[in-house]
Each structure stands twice: as structure tokens, then as C-alpha cells.
GUVO-611196 format. One record per residue (C-alpha): residue number from 1; residue in one letter; z, y, x. Coordinates in nm, 4 decimals. Layout:
N
NUM; A; Z; Y; X
...
//
This chain:
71
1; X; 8.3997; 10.0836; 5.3020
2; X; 8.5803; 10.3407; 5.3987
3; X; 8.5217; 10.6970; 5.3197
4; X; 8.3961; 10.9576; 5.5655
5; X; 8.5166; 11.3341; 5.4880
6; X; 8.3377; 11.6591; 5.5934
7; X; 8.5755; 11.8393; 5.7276
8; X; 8.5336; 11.8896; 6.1325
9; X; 8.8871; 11.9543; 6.1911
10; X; 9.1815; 11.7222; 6.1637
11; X; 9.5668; 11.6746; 6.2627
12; X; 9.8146; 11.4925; 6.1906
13; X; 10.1372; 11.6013; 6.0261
14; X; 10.4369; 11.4879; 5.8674
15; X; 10.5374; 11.5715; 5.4716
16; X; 10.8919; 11.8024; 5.4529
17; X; 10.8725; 11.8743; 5.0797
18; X; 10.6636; 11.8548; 4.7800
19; X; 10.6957; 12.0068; 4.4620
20; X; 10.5070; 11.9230; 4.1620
21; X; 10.4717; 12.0422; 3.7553
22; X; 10.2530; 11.8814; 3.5333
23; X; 9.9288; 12.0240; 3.6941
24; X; 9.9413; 12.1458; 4.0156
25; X; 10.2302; 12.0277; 4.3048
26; X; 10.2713; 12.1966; 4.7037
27; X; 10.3172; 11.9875; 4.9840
28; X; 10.4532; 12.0932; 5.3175
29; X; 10.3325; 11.9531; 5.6506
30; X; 10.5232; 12.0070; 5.9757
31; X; 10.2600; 11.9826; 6.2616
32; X; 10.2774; 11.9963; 6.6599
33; X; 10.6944; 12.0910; 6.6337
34; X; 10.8049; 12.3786; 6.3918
35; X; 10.4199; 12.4772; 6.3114
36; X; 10.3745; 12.4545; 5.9454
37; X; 10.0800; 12.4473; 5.6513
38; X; 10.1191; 12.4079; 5.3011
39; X; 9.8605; 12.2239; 5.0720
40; X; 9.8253; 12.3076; 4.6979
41; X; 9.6369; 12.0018; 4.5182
42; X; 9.6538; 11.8304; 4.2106
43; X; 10.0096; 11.6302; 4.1003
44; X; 9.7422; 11.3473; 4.0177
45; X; 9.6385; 11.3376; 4.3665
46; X; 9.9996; 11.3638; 4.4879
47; X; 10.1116; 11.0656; 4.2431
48; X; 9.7993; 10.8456; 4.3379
49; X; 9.8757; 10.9404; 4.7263
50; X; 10.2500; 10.8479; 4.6609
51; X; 10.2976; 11.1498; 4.8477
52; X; 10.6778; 11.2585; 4.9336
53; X; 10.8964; 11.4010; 5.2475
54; X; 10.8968; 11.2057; 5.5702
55; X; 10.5341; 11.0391; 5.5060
56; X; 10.3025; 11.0427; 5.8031
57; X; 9.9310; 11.2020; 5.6515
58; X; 9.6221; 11.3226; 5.8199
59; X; 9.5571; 11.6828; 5.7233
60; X; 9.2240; 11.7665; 5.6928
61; X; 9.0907; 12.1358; 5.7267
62; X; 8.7327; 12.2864; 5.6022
63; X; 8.7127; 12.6512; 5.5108
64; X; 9.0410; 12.7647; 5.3095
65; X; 9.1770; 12.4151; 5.2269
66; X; 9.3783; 12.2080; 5.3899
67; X; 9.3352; 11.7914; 5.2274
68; X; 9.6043; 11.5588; 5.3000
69; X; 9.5034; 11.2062; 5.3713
70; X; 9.7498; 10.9217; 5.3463
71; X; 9.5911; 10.6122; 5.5091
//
């Protein structure tokens, strides 16, 4: 079953960097060309996403956050 989000707005971008301490980590999208956004989210979520540079992720935005998705 797959899971259905609430955001209303969603592109797709590509990873550039991600940098992580124990808690927290930033990840880096490049979307449409040089446009840019940054996510901060937990380094759980970026372990259990397997998140790094040059993955392909949906990025997900509702109000001030921006939620990566890695399908």
C-alpha cells in the first residue's frame, strides 16, 4: 500500500550534497537547471532513505518544509 502525502506541491530534483551529525543532516536538491532548495531532516531519515549526491528524489513542499521522497 503505498503511502499518500499531503503536500499539494511536488518536483522532482536531484541530491548535490548532504551533510549529516549525529542528529540532524542537510540535503541539497538541484531542480529545473541551477535552481536550488535545501532540506534539513533527521540523519535517521537520511540513513533509512540511503540518501547521498546524484540520487534522483521527489521533493515534496507544504508550508515551510520541503520532504524528500526516494521511491
Amino acid at each position: 500500500m503505498a503511502l499518500k502525502f499531503g503536500a499539494r506541491n511536488a518536483i522532482k530534483g536531484k541530491v548535490t550534497s548532504v551533510q549529516s551529525d549525529q542528529i540532524m543532516s542537510l540535503a541539497k536538491f538541484e531542480v529545473t537547471g541551477t535552481f536550488e532548495m535545501a532540506s534539513v531532516l533527521t540523519t535517521e531519515s537520511v540513513q533509512a532513505m540511503q540518501l547521498k549526491p546524484g540520487d534522483t528524489v521527489e521533493l515534496l513542499i507544504k508550508a515551510i518544509h520541503v520532504l524528500p521522497i526516494k521511491e
